[in-house]
Backbone bond lengths (Angstrom), bond angles and torsions (degrees), N, CA, C in turn:
res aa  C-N    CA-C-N  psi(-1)  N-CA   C-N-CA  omega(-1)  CA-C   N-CA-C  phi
1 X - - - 1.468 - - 1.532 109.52 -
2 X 1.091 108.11 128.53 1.490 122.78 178.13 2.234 110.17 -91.10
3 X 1.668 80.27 129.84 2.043 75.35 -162.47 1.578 91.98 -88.98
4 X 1.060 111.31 155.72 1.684 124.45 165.73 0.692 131.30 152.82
5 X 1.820 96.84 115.33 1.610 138.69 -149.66 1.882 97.01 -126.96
6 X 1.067 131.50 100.94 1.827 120.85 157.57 1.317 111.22 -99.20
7 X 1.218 123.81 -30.83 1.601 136.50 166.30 1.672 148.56 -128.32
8 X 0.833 111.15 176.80 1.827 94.22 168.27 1.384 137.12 -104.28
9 X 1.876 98.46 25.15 1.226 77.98 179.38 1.622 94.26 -148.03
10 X 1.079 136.65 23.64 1.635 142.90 -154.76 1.925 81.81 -101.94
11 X 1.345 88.00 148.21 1.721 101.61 -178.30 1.678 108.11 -42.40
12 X 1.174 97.79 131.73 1.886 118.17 -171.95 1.776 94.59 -99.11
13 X 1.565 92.07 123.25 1.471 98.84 177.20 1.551 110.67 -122.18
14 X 1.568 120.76 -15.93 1.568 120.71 176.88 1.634 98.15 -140.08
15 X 1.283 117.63 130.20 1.530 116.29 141.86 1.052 120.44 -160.03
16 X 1.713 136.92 -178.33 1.527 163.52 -110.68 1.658 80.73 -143.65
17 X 1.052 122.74 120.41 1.686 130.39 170.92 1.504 91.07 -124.48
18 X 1.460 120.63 124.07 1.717 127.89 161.84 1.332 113.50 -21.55
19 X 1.251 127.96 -176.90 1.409 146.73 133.81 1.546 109.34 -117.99
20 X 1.516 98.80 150.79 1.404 105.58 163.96 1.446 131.29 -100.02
21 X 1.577 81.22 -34.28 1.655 114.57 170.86 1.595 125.79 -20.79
22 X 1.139 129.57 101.71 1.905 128.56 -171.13 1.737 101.87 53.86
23 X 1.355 100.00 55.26 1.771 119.66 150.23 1.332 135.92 -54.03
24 X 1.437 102.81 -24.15 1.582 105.09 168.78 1.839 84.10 102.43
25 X 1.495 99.11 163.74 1.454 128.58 167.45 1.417 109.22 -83.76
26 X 1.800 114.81 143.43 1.193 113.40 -171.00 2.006 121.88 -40.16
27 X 1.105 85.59 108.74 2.195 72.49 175.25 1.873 110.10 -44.00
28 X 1.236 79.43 166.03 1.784 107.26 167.87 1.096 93.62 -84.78
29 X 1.832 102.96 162.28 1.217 110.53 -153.96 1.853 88.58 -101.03
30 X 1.000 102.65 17.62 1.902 107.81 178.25 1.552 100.46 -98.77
31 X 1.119 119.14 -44.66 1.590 134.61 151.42 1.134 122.91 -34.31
32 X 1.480 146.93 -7.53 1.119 136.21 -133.55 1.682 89.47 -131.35
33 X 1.412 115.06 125.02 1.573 138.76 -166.95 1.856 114.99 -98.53
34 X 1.391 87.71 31.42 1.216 114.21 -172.99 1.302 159.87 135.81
35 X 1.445 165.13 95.19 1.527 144.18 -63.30 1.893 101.97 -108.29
36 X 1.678 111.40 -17.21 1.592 92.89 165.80 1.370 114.03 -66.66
37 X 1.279 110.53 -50.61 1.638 112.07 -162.97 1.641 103.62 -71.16
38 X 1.291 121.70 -3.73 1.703 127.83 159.55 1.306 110.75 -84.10
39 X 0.909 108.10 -39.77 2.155 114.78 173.18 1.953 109.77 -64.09
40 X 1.373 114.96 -22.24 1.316 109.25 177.01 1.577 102.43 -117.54
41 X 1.359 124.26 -15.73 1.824 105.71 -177.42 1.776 82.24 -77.31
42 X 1.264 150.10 -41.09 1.365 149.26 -172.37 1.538 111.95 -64.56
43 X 1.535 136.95 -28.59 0.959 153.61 -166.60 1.489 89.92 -111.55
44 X 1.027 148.40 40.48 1.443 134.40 -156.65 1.940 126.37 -39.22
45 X 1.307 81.39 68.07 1.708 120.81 173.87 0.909 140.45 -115.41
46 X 1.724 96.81 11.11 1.761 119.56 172.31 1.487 95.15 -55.55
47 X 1.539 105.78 145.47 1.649 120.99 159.04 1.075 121.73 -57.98
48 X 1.576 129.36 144.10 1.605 122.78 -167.64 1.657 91.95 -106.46
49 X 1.011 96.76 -175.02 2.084 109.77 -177.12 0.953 102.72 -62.97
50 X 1.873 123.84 -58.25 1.096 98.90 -134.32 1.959 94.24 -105.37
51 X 1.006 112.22 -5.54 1.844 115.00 149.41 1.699 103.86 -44.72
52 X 0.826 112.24 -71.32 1.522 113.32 -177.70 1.242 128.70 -46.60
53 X 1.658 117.55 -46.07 1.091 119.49 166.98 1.484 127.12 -61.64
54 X 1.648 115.08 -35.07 1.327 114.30 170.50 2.014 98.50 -62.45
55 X 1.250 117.54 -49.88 1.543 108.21 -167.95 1.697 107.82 -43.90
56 X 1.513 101.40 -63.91 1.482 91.94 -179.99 1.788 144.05 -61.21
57 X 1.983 103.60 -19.89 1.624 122.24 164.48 1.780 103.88 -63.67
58 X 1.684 99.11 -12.56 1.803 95.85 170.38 1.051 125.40 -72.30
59 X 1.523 114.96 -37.80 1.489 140.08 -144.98 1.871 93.85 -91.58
60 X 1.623 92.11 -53.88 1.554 96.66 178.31 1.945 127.69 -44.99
61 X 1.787 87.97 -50.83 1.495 95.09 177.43 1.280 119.39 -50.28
62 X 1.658 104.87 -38.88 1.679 89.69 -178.57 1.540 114.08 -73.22
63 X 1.422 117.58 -55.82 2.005 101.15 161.37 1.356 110.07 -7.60
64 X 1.549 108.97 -80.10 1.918 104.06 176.00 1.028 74.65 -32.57
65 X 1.382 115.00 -123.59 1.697 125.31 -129.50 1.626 127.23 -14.45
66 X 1.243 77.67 -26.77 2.454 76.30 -174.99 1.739 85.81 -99.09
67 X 0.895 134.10 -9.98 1.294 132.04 173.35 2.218 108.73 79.58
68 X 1.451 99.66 56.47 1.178 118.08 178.60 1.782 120.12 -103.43
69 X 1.381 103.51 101.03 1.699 99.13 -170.99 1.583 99.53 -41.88
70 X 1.380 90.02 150.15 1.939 87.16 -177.11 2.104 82.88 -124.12
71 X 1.388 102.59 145.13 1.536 107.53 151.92 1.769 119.00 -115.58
72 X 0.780 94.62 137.30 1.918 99.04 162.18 1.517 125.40 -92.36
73 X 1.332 129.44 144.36 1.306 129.08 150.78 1.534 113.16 -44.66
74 X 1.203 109.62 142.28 1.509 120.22 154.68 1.852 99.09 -45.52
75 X 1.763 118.17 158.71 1.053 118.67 171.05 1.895 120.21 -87.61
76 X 0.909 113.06 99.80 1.558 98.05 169.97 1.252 134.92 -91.33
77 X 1.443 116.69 111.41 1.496 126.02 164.12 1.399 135.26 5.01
78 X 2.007 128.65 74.70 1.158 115.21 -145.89 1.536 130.27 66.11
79 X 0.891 128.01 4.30 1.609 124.95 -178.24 1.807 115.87 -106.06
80 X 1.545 112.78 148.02 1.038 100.70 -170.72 1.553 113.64 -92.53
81 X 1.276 129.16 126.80 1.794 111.76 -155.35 1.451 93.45 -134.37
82 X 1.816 131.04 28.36 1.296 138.87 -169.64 1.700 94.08 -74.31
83 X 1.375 124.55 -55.04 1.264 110.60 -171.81 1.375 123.43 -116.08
84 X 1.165 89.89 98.99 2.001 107.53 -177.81 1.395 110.39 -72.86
85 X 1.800 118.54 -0.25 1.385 118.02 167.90 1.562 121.94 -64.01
86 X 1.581 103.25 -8.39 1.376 108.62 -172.80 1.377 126.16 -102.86
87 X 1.706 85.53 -6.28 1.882 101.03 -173.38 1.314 98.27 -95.35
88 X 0.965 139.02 4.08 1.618 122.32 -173.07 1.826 117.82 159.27
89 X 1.168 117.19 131.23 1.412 100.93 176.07 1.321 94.79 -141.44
90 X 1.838 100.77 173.68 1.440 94.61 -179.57 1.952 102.02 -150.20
91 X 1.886 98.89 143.44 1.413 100.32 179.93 1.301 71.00 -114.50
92 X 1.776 91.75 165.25 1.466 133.16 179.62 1.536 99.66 37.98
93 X 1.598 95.48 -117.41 1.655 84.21 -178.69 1.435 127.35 -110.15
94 X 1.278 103.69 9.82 1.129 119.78 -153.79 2.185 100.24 -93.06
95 X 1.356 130.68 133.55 1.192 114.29 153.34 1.351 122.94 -114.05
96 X 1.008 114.75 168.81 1.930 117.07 -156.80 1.385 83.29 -145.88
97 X 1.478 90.14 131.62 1.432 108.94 178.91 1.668 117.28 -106.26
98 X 1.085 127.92 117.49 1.550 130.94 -152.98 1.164 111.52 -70.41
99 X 1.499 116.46 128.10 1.177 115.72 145.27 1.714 144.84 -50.80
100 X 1.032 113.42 51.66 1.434 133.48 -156.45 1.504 112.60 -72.55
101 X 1.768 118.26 177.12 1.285 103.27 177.46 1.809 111.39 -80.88
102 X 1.792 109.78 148.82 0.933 102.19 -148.49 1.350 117.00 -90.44
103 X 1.373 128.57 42.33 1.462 125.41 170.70 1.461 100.30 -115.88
104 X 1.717 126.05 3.97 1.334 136.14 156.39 1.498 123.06 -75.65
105 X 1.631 120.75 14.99 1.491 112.61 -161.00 1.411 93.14 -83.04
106 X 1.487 135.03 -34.09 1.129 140.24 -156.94 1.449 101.40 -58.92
107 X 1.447 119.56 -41.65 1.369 116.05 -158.77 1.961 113.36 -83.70
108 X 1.738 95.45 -16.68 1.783 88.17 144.15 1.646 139.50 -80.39
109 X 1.251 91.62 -15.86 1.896 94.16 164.68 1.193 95.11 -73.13
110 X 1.416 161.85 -60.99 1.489 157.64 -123.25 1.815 84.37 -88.31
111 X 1.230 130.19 -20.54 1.547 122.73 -178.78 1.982 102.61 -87.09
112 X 1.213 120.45 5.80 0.987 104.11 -154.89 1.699 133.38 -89.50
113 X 1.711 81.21 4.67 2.231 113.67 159.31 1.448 96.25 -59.09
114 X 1.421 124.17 -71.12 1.265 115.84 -159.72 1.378 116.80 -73.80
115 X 1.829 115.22 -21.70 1.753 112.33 179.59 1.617 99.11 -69.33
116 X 1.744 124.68 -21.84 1.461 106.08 -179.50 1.579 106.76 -86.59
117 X 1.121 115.08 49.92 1.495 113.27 -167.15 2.251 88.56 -138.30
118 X 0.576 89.29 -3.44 1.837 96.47 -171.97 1.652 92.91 -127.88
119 X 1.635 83.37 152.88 1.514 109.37 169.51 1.834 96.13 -57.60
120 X 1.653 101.13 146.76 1.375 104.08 176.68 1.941 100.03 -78.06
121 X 1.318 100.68 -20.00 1.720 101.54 -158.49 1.813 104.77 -79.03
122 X 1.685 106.45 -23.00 1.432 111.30 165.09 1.945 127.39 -65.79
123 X 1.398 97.71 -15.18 1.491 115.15 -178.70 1.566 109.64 -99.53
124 X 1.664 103.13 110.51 1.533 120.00 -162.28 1.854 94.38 -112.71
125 X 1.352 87.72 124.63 1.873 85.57 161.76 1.555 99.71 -118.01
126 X 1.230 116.34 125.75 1.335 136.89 -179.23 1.808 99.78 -62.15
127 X 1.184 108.14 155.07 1.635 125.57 -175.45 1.827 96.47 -69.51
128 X 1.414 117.23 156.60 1.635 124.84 -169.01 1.465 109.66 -61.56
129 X 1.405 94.28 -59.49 1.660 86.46 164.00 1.196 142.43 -61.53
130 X 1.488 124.91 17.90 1.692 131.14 179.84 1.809 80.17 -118.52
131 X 1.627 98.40 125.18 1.519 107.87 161.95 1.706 102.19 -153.74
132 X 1.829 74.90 127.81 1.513 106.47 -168.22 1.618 98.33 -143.99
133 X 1.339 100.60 163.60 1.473 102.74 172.79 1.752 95.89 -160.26
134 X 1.648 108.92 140.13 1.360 151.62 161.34 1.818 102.70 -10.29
135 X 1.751 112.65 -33.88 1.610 103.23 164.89 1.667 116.99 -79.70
136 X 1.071 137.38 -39.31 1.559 133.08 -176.46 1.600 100.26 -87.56
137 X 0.943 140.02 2.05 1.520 131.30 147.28 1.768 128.61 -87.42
138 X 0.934 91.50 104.99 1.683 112.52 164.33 1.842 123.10 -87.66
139 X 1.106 131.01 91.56 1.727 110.24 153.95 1.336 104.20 -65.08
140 X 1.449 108.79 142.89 1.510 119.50 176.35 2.100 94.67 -145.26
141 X 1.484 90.52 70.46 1.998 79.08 179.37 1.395 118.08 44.57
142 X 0.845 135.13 -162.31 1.592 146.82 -151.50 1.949 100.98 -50.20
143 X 1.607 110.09 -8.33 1.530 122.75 163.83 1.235 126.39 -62.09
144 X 0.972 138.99 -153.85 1.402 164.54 -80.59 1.326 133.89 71.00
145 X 1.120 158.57 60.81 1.350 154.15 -130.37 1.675 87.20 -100.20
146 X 1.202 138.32 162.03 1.509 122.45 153.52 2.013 91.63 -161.98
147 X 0.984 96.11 131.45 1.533 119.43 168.23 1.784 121.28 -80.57
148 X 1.609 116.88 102.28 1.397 122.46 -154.41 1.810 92.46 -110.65
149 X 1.370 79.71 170.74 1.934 92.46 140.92 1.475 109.75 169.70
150 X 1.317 103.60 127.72 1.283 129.82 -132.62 1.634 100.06 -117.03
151 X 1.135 127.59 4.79 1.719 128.47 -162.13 1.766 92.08 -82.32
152 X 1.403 90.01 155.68 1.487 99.99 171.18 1.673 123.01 -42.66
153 X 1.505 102.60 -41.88 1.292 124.04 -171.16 1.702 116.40 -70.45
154 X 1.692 100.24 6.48 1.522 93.83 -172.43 1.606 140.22 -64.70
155 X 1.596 96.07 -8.93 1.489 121.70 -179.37 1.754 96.46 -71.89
156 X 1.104 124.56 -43.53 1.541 127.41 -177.02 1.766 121.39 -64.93
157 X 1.238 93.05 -9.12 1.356 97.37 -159.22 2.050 93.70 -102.54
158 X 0.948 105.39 131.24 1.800 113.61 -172.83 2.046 91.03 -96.13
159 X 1.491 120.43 -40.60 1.196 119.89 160.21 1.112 129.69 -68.03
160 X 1.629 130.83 2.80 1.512 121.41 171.22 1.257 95.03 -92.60
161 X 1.449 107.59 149.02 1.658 117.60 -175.74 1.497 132.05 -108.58
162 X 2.029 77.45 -53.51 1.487 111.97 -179.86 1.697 106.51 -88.98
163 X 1.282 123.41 155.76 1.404 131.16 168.15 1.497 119.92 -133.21
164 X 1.299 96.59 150.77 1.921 95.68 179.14 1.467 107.26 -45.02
165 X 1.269 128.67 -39.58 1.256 112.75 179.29 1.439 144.57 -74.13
166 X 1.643 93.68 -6.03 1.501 121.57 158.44 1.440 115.10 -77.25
167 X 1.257 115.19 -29.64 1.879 114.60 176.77 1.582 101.11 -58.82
168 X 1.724 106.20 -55.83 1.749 112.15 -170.07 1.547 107.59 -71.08
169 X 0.866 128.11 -11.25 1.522 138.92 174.32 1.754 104.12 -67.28
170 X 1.081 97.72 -66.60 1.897 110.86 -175.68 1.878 90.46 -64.31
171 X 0.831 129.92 -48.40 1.581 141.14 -168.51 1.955 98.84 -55.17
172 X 1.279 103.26 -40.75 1.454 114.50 172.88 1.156 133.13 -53.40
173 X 1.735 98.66 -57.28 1.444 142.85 -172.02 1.547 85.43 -68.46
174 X 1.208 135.68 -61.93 1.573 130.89 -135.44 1.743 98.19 -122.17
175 X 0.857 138.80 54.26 1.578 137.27 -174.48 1.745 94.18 -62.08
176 X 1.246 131.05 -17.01 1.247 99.53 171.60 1.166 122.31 -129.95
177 X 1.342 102.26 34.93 1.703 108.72 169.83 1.747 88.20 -114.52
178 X 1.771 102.02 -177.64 1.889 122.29 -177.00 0.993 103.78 -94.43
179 X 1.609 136.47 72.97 1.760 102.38 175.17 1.788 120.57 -68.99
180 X 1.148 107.89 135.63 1.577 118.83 -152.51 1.537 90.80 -123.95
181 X 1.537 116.63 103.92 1.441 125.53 179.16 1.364 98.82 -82.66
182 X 1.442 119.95 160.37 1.062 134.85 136.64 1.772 133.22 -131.44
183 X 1.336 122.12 123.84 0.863 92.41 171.17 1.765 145.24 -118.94
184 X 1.568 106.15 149.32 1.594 106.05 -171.42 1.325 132.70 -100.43
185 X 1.564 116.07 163.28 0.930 137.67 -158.73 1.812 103.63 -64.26
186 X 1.330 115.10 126.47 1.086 125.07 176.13 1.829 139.91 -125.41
187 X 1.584 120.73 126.15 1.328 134.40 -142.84 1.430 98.79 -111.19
188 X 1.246 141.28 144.72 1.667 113.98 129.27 1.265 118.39 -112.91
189 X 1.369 119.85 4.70 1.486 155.55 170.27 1.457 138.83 -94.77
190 X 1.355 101.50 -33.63 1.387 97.55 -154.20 2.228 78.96 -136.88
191 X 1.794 112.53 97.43 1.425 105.83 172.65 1.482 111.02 -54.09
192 X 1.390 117.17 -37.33 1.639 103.55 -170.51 1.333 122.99 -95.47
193 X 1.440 104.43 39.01 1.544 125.41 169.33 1.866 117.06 -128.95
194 X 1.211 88.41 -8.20 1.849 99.21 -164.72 1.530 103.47 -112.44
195 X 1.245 107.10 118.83 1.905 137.38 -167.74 1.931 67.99 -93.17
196 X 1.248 134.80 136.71 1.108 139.55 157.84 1.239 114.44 -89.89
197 X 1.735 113.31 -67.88 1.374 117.14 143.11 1.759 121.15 -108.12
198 X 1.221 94.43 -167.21 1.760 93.94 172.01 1.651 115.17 -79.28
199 X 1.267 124.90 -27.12 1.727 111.28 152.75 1.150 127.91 -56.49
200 X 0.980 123.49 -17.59 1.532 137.01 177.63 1.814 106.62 -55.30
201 X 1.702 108.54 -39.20 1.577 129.67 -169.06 1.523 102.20 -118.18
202 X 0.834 100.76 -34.55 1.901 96.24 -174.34 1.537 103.91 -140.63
203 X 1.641 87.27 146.02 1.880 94.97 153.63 1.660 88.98 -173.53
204 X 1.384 104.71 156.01 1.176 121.64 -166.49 1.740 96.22 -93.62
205 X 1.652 107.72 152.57 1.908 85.91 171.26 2.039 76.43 -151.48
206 X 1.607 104.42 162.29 0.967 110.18 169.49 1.565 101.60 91.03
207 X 1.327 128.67 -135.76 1.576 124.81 -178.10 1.619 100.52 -123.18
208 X 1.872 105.68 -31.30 1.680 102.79 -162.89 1.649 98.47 -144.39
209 X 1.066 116.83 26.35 1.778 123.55 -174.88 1.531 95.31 -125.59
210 X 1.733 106.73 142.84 1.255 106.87 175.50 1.777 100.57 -145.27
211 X 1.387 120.43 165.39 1.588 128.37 177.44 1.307 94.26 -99.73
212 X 1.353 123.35 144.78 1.481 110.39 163.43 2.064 95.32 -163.92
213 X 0.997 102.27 137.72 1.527 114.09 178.61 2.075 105.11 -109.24
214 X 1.186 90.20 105.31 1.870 110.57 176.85 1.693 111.07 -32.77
215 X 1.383 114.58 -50.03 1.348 118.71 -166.94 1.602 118.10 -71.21
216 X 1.450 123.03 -3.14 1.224 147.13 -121.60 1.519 75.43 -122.27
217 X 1.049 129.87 -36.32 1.756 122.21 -162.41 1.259 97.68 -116.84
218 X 0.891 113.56 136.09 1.725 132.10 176.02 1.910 120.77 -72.42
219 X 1.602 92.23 -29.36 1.997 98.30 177.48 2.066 88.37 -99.83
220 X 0.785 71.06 147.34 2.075 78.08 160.51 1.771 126.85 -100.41
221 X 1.499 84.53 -20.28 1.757 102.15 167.47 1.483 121.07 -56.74
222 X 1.608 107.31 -40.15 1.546 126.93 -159.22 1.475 90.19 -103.40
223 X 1.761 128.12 -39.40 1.896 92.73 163.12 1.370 134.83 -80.39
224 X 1.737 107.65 5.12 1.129 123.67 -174.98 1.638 100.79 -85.15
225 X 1.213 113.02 -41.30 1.647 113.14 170.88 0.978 118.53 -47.34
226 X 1.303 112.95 -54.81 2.067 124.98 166.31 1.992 112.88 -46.89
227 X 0.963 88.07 -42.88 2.008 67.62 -174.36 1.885 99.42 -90.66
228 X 1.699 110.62 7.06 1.658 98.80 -166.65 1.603 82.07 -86.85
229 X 1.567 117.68 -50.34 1.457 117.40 -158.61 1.881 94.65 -75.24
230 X 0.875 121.07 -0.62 1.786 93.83 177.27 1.792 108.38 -129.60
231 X 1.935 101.85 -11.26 1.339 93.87 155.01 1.685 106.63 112.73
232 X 1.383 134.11 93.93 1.274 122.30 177.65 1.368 129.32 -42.26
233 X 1.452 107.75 -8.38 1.530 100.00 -175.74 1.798 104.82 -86.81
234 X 1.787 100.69 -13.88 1.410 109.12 -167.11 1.153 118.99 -119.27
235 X 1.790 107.89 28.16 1.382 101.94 134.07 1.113 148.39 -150.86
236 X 1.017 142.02 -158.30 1.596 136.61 -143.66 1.742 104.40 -135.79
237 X 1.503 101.51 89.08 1.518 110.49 -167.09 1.776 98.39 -85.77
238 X 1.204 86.06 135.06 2.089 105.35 -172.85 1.541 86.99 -106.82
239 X 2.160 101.63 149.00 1.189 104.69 168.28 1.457 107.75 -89.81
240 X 1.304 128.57 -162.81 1.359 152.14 -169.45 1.861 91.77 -58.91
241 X 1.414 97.31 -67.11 1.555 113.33 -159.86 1.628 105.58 -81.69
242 X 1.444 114.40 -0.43 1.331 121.20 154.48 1.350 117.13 -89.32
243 X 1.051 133.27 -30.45 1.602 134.50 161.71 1.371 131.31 -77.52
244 X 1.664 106.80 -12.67 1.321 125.16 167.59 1.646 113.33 -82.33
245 X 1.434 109.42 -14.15 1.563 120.61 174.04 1.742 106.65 -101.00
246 X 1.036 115.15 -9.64 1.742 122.66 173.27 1.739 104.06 90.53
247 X 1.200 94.02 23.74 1.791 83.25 177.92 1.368 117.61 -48.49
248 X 1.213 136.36 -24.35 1.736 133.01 -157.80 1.745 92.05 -99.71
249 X 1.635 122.28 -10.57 1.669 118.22 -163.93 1.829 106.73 -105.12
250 X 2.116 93.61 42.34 1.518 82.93 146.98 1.479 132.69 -100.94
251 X 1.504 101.52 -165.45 1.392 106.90 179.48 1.387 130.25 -130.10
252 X 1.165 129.15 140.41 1.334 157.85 -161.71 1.267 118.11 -56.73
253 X 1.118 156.60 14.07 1.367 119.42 -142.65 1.806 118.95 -85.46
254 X 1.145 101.87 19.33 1.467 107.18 -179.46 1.690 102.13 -171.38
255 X 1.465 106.85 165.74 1.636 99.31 172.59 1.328 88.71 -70.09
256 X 1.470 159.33 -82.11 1.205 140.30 -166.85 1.064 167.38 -66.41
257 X 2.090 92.42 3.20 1.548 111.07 164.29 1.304 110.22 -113.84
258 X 1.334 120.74 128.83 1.706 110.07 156.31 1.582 127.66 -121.25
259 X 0.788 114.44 132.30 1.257 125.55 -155.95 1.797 96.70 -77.43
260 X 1.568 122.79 136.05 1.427 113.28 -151.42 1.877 83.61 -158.97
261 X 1.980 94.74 150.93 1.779 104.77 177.03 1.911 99.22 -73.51
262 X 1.004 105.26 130.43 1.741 116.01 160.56 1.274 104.59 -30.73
263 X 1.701 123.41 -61.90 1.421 89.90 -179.95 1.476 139.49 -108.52
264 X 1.716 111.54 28.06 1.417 119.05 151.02 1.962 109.16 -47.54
265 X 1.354 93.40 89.74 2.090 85.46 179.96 1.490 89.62 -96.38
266 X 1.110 146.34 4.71 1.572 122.32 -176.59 1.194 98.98 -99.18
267 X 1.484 127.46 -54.32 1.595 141.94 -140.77 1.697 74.76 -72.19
268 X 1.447 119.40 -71.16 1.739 122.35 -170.71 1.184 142.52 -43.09
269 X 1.565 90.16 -34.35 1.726 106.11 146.16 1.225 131.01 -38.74
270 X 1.858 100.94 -59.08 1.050 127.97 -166.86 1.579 119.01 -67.71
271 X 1.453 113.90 -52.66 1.055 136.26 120.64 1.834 124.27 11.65
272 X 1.314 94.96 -78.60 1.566 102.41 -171.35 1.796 98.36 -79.40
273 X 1.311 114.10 -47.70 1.336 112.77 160.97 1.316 134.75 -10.35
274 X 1.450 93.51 -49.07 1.870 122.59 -164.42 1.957 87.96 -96.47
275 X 1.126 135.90 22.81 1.576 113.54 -165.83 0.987 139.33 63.15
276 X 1.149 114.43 31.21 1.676 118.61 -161.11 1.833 92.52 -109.71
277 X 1.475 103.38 158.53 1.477 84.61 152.11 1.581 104.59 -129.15
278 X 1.672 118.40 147.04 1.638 127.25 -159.54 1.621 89.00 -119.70
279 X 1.625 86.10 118.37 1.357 101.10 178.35 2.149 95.68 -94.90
280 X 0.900 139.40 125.69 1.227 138.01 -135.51 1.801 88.27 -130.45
281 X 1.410 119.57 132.53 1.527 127.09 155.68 1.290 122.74 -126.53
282 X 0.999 137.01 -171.76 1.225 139.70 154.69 1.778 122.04 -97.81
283 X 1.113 117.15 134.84 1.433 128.08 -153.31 1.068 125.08 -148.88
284 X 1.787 114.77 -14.40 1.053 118.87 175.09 1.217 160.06 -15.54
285 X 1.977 94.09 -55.10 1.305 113.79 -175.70 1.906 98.22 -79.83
286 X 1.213 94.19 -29.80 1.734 97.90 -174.52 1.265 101.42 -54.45
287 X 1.011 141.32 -25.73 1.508 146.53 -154.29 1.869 111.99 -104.64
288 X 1.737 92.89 5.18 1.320 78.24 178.27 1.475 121.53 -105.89
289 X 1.886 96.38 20.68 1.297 115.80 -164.81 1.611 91.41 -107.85
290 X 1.122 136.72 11.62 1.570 136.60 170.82 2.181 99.81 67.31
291 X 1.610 91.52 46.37 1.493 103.22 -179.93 1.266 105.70 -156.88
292 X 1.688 117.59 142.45 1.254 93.15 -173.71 1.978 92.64 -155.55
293 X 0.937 149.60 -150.87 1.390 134.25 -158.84 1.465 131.34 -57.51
294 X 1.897 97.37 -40.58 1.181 107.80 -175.48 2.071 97.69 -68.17
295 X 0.849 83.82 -41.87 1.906 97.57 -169.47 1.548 110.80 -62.24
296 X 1.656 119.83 -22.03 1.784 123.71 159.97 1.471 114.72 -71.28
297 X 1.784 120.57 -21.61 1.102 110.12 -159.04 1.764 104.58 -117.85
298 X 1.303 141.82 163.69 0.929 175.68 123.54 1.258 131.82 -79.78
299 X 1.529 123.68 82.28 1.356 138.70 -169.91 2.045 96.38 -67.62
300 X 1.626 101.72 140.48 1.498 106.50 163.77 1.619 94.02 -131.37
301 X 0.791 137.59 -19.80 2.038 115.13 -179.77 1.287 88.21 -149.31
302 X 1.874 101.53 120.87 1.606 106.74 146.41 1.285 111.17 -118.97
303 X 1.151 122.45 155.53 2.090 131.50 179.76 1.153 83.61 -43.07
């Protein structure tokens, strides 16, 4: 298999779609990898399996439909394997396998049909100290977008992902692309304060339109860069309690389809408004895990 990824949104011809399938029993709330999915195992409004599994046999059909090979993880026993955006992503041709938190390593062996399908020499595991994961990385063409946070306090934070040493890492990797950090706002308490990753606040859709929610970035300089380079008329500002529902964490599969939750009605409007066409599912419950389409999937070949 030949990898090639420059952006997120050029026609999608291969990718890694989650499983929900043998998810495990609701976690403890000591368990919990971040403050939505602590706001519903406490509210006991955690998502059950088999909600999930219908959400994602949604997500899949449409792949069929545009006629996009889809792969799955192997199933693992109790484990949660919904977002493979975190196990690994890949620009150009290269995939990088994340340094993630580490009781998640299992769920990159469960990929390991499709890693024997790639050159072994294209599959990069970054050094221990670079930790990043597959949501705060964006290719955007001659980009890099990557979602940081860099405060002293970053050891405290169970929601910081990415690290400065993951910016100079990609900076290594890519000498001739911009990697363009930003960094976001971070919770382990409070979901409608916590940028988890940078899809969470931004993603670009279309060729020159992007979603992006202001509060989401911690400098105002670096979200001000975001609406200068894609243009105030072109984009689509989310409130608080729209980014707390994952409005900005759709997905691409072409500059003219994006794949969007049933009940985002403004963004889809907005959306269809702009020429798009919104292939629409239900996702809900997926979303109560502070993950939401872009964050199930793992792109390997776009045109």
């Amino acid at each position: 298999m030949q990898l090639h990824i420059e952006n997120e949104t050029s026609p999608l011809k291969a990718v890694i779609l989650g499983t929900a399938e043998s998810c495990g029993p609701t976690p403890k709330p000591e368990e919990a990898y971040d403050p939505k999915s602590l706001e519903h195992i406490l509210a006991g409004t955690y998502p059950v399996e088999e909600d999930m599994i219908q959400e994602m046999d949604a997500f899949a059909k449409v792949f069929k439909k545009h006629g996009v090979e889809v792969f799955r993880p192997s199933v693992l026993r109790d484990c949660n394997q919904i977002f493979s955006r975190d196990i690994a992503f890949v620009i150009e041709d290269k995939l990088f396998h994340s340094n993630i938190l580490p009781d998640r390593e299992r769920e990159f062996e469960a990929i390991q049909h499709v890693l024997d399908k790639i050159d072994p020499n294209k599959i990069i595991r970054p050094p221990e100290e670079v930790h990043i994961e597959g949501g705060d990385v964006m290719p955007w063409n001659e980009y890099i977008f990557v979602g940081t946070y860099t405060g002293p306090d970053y050891p405290d934070y169970i929601t910081a992902r990415t690290n400065k040493e993951a910016v100079e890492f990609l900076r290594e990797q890519f000498p001739n692309k911009t990697v363009k950090a930003f960094e976001l706002r971070k919770s382990n308490t409070n979901a409608k304060e916590n940028a988890l990753h940078l899809d969470c606040c931004f993603q670009p859709v279309g060729t020159d339109k992007a979603i992006l929610h202001k509060n989401g970035f911690l400098v105002e300089d670096e979200y001000q860069w975001l609406v200068d380079h894609f243009g105030q008329e072109n984009v689509f500002e989310i409130t608080k309690d729209e980014m707390y529902q994952m409005f900005s964490n759709v997905f691409s599969i072409s500059p003219e389809v994006v794949v969007s939750e049933k009940n985002f009605t403004r963004l889809n409007n907005w959306l269809r408004d702009q020429g798009f066409t919104v292939e629409e599912i239900p996702y809900a419950e997926i979303a109560k895990q502070e993950g939401l389409l872009r964050c199930s999937t793992m792109p390997l070949i776009r045109e």
